[in-house]
N, CA, C and O atoms as a GROMACS GRO file, in nm:
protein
  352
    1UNK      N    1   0.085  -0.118   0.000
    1UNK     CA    2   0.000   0.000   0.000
    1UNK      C    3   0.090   0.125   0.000
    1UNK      O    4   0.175   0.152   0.085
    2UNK      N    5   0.061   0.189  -0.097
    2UNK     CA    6   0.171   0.368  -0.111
    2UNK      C    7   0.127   0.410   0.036
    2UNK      O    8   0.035   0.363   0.104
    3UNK      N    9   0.224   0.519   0.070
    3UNK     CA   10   0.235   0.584   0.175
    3UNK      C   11   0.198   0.752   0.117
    3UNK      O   12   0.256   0.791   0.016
    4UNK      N   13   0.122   0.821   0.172
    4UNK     CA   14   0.076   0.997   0.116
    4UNK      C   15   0.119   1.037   0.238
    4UNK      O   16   0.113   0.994   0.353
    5UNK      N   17   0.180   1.165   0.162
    5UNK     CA   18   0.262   1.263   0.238
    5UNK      C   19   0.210   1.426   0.185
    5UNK      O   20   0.205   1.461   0.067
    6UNK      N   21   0.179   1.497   0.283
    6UNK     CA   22   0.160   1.639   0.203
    6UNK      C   23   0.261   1.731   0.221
    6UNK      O   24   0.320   1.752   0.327
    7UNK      N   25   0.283   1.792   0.104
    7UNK     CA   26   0.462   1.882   0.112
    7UNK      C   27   0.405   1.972   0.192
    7UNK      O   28   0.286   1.993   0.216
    8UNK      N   29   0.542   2.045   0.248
    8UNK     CA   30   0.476   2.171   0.296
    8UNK      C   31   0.548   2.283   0.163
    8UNK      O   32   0.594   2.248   0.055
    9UNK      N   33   0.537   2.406   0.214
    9UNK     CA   34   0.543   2.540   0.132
    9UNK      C   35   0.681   2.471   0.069
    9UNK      O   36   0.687   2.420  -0.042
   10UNK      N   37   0.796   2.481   0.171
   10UNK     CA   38   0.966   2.480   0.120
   10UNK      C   39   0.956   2.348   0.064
   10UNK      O   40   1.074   2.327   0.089
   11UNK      N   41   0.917   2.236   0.008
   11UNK     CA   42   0.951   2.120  -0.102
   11UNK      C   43   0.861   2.167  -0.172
   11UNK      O   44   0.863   2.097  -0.273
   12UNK      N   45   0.778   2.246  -0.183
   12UNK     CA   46   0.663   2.283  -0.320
   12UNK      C   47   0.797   2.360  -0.371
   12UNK      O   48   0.866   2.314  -0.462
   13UNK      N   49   0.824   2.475  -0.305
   13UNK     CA   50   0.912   2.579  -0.407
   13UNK      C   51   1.014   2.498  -0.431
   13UNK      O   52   1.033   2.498  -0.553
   14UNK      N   53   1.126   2.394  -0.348
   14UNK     CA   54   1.234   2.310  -0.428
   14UNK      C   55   1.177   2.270  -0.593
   14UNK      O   56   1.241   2.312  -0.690
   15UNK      N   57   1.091   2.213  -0.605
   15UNK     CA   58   1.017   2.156  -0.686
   15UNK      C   59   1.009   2.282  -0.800
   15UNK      O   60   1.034   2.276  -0.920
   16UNK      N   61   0.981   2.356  -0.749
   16UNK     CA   62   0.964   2.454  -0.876
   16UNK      C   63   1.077   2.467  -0.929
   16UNK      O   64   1.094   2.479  -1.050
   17UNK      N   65   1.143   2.467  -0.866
   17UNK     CA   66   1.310   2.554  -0.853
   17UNK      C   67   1.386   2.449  -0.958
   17UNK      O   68   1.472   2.473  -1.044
   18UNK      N   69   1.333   2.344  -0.926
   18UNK     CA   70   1.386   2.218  -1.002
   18UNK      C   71   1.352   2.209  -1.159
   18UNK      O   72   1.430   2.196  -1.254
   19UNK      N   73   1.223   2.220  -1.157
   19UNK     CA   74   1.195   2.208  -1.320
   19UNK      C   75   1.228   2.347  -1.390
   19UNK      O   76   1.262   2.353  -1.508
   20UNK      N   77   1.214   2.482  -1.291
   20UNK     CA   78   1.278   2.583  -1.352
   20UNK      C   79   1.396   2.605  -1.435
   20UNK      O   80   1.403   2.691  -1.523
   21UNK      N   81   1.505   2.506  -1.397
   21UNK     CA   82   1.632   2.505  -1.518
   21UNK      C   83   1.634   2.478  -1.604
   21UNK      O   84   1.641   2.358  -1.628
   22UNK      N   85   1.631   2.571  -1.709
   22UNK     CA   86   1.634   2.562  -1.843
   22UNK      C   87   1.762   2.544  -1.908
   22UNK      O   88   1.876   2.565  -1.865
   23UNK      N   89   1.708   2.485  -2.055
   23UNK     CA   90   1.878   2.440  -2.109
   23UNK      C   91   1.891   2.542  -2.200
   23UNK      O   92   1.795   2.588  -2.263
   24UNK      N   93   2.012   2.583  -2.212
   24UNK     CA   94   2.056   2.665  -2.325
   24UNK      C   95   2.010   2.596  -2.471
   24UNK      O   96   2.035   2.477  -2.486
   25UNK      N   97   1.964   2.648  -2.546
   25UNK     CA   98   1.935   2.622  -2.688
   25UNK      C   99   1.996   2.717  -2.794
   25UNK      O  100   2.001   2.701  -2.916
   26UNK      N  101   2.037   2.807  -2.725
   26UNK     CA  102   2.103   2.893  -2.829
   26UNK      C  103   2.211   2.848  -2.928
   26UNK      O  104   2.225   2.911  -3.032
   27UNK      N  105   2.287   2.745  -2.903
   27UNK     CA  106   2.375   2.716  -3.027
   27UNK      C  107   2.297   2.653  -3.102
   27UNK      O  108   2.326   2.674  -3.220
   28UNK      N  109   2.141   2.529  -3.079
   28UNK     CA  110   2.097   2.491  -3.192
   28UNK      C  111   2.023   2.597  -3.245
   28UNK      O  112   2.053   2.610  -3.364
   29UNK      N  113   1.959   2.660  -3.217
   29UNK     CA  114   1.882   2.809  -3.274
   29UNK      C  115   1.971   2.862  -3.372
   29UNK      O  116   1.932   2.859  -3.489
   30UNK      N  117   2.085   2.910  -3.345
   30UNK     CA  118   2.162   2.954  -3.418
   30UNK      C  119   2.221   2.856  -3.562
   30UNK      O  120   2.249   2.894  -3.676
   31UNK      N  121   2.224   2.750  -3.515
   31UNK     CA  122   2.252   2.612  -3.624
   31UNK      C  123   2.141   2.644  -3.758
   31UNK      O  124   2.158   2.663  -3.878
   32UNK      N  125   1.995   2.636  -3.648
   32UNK     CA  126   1.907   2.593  -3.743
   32UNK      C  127   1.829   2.725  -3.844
   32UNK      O  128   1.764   2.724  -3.949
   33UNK      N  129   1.877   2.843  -3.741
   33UNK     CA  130   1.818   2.936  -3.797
   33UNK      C  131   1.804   2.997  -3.974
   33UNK      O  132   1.703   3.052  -4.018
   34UNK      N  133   1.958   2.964  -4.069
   34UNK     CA  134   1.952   2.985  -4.158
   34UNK      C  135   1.890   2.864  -4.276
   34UNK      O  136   1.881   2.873  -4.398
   35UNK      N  137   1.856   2.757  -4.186
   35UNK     CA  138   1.809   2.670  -4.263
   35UNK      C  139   1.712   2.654  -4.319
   35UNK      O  140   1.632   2.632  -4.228
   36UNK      N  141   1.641   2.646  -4.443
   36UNK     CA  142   1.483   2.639  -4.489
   36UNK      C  143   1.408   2.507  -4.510
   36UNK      O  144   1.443   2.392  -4.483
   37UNK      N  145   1.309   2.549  -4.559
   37UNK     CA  146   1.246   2.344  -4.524
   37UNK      C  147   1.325   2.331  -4.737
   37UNK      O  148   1.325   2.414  -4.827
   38UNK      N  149   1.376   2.194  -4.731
   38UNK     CA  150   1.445   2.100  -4.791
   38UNK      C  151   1.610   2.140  -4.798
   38UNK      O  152   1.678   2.114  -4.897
   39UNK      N  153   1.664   2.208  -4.676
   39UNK     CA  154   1.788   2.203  -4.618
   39UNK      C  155   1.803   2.086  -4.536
   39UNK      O  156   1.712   2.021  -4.484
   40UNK      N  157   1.972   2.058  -4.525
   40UNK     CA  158   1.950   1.909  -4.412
   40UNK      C  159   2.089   1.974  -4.340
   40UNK      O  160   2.153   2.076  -4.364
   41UNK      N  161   2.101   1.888  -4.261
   41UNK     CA  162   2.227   1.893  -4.122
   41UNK      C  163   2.285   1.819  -4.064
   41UNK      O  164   2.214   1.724  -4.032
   42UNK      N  165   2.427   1.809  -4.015
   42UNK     CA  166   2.430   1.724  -3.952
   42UNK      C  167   2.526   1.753  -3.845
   42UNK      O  168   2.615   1.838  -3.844
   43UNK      N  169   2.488   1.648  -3.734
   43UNK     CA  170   2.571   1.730  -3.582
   43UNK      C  171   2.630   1.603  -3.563
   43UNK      O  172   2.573   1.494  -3.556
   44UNK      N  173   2.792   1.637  -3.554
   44UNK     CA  174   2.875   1.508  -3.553
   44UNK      C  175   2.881   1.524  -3.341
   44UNK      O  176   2.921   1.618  -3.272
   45UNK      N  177   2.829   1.406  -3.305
   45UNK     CA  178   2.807   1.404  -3.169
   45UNK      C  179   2.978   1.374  -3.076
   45UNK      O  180   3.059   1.288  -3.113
   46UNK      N  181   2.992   1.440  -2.988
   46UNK     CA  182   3.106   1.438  -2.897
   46UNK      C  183   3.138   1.318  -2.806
   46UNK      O  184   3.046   1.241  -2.776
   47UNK      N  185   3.255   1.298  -2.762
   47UNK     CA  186   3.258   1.182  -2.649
   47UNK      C  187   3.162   1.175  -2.563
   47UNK      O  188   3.117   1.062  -2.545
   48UNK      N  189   3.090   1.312  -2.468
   48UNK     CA  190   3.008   1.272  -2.394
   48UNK      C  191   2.855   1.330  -2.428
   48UNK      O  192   2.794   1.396  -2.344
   49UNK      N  193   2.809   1.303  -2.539
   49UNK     CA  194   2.758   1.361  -2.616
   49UNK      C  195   2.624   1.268  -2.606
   49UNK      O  196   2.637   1.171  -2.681
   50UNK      N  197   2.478   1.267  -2.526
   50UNK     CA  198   2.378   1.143  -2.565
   50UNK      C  199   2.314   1.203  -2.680
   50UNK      O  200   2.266   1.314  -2.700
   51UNK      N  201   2.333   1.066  -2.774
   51UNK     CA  202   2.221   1.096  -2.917
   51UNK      C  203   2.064   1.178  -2.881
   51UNK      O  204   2.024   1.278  -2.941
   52UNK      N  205   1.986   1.102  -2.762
   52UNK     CA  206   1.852   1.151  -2.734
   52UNK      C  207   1.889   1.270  -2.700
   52UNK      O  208   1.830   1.355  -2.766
   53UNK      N  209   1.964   1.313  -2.624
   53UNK     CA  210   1.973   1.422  -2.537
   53UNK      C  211   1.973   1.554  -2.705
   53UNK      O  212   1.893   1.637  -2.748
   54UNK      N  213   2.070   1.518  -2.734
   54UNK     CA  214   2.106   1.609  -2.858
   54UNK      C  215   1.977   1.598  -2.976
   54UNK      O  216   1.921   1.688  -3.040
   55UNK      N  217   1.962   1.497  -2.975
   55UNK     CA  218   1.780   1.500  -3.125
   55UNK      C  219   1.708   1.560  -2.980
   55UNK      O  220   1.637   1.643  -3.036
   56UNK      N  221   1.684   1.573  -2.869
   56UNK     CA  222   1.566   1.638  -2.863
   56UNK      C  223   1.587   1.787  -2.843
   56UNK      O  224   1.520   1.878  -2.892
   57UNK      N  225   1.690   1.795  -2.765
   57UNK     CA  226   1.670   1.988  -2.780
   57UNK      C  227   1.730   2.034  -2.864
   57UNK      O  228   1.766   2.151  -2.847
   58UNK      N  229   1.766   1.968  -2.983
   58UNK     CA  230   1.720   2.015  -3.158
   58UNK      C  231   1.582   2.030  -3.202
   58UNK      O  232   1.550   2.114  -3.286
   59UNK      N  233   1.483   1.932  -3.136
   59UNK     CA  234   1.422   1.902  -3.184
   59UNK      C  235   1.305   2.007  -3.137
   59UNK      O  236   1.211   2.052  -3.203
   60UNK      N  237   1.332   2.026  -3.034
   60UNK     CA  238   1.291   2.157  -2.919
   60UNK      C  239   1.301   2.243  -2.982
   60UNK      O  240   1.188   2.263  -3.028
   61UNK      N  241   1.384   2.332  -3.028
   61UNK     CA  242   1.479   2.428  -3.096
   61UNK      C  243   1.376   2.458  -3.210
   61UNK      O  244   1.293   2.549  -3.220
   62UNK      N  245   1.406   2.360  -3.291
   62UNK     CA  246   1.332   2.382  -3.389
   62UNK      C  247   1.157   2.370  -3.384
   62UNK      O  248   1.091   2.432  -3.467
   63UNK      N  249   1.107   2.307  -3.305
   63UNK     CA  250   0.965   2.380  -3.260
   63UNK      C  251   0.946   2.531  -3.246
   63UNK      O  252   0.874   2.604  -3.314
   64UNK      N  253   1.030   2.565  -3.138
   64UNK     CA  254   1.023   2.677  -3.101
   64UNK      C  255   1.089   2.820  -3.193
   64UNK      O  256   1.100   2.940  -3.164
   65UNK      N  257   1.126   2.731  -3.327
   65UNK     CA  258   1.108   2.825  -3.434
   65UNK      C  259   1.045   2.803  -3.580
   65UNK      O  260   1.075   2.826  -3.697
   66UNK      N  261   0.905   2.727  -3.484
   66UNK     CA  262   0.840   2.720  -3.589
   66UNK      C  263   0.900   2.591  -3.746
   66UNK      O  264   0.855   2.610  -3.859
   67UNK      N  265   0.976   2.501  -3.722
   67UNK     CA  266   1.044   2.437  -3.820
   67UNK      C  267   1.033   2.294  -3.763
   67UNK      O  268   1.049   2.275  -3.642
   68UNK      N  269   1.004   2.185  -3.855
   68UNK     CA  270   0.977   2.077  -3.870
   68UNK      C  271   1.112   1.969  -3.932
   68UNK      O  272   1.157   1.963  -4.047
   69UNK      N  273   1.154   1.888  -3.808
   69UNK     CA  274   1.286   1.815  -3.850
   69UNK      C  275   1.229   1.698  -3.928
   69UNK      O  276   1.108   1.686  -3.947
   70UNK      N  277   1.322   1.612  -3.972
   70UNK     CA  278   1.290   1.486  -4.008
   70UNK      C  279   1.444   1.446  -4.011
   70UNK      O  280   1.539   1.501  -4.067
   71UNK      N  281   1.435   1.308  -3.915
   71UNK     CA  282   1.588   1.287  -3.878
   71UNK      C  283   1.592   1.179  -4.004
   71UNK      O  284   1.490   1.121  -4.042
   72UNK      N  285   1.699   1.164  -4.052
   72UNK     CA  286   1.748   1.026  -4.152
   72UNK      C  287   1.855   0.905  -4.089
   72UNK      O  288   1.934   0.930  -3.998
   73UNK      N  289   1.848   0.826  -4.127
   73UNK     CA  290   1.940   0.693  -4.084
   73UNK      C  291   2.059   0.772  -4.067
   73UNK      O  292   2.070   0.857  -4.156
   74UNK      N  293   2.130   0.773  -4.003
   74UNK     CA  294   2.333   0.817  -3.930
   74UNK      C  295   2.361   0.713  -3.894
   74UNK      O  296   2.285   0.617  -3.886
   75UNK      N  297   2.494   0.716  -3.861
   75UNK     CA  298   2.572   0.608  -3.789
   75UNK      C  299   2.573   0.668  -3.647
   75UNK      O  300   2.532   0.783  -3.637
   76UNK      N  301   2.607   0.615  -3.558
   76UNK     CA  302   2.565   0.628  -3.378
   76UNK      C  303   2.650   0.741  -3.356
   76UNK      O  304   2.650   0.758  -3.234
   77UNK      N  305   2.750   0.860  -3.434
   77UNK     CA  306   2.835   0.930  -3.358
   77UNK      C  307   2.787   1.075  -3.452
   77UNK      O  308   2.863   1.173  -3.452
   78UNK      N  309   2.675   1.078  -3.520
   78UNK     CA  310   2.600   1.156  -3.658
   78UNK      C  311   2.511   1.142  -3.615
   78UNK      O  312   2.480   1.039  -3.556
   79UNK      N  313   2.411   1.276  -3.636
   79UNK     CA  314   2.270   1.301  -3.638
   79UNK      C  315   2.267   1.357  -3.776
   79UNK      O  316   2.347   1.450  -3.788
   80UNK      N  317   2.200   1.329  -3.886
   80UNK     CA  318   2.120   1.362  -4.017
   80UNK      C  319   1.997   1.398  -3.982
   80UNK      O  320   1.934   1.343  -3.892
   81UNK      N  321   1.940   1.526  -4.077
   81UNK     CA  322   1.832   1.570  -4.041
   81UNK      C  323   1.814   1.639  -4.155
   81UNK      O  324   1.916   1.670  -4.217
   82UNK      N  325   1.645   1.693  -4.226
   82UNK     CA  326   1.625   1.764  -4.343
   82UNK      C  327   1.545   1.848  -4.181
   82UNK      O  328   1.521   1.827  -4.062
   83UNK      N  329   1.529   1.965  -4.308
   83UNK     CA  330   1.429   2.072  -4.246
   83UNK      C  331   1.284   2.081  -4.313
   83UNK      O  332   1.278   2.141  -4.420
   84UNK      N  333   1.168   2.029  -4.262
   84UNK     CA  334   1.057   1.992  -4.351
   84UNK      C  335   0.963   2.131  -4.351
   84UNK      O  336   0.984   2.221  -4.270
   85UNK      N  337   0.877   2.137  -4.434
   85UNK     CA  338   0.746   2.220  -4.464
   85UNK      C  339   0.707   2.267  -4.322
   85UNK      O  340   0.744   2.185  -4.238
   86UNK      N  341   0.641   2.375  -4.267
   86UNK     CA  342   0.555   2.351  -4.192
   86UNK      C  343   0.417   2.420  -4.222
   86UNK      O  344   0.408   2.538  -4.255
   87UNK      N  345   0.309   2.336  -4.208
   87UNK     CA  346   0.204   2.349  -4.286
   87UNK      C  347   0.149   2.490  -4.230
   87UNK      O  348   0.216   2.567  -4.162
   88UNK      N  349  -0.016   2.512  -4.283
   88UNK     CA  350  -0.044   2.663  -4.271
   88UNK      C  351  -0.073   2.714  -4.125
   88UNK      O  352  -0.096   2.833  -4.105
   0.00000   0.00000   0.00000
């Protein structure tokens, strides 16, 4: 049987405080910015570099400017990507 606990005030605000850190996106913004839809890219990934970590706040990135990825087959140390349409 779970155990319920009610936070008080100071673990509500930890909690905020927590999801509050945001990641820098500015170098993919800047990557993707001159790109148009049927441009492609590719981000050769670093030693400590996670593939997910890197396709999603590209993938972020490019939401948040309005632009539609479509990743292609790479080898595990390459991300391939076109820049697609985004509809009306």
């Amino acid at each position: 049987m779970p155990s319920f606990r009610r936070l008080n005030p100071e673990e509500v605000a930890a909690l905020r405080a927590r999801n509050a850190r945001a990641v820098d996106l500015s170098e993919y913004r800047e990557f993707l910015q001159d790109l148009a839809p049927g441009d492609g890219g590719e981000i050769a990934l670093g030693a400590g570099d996670e593939r997910r970590t890197v396709k999603r706040r590209l993938t972020t990135a490019a939401n948040r400017m309005n632009k539609k990825l479509r990743y292609r087959r790479s080898t595990d140390d390459v991300l391939r990507f076109e820049v697609q349409s985004v509809g009306p």
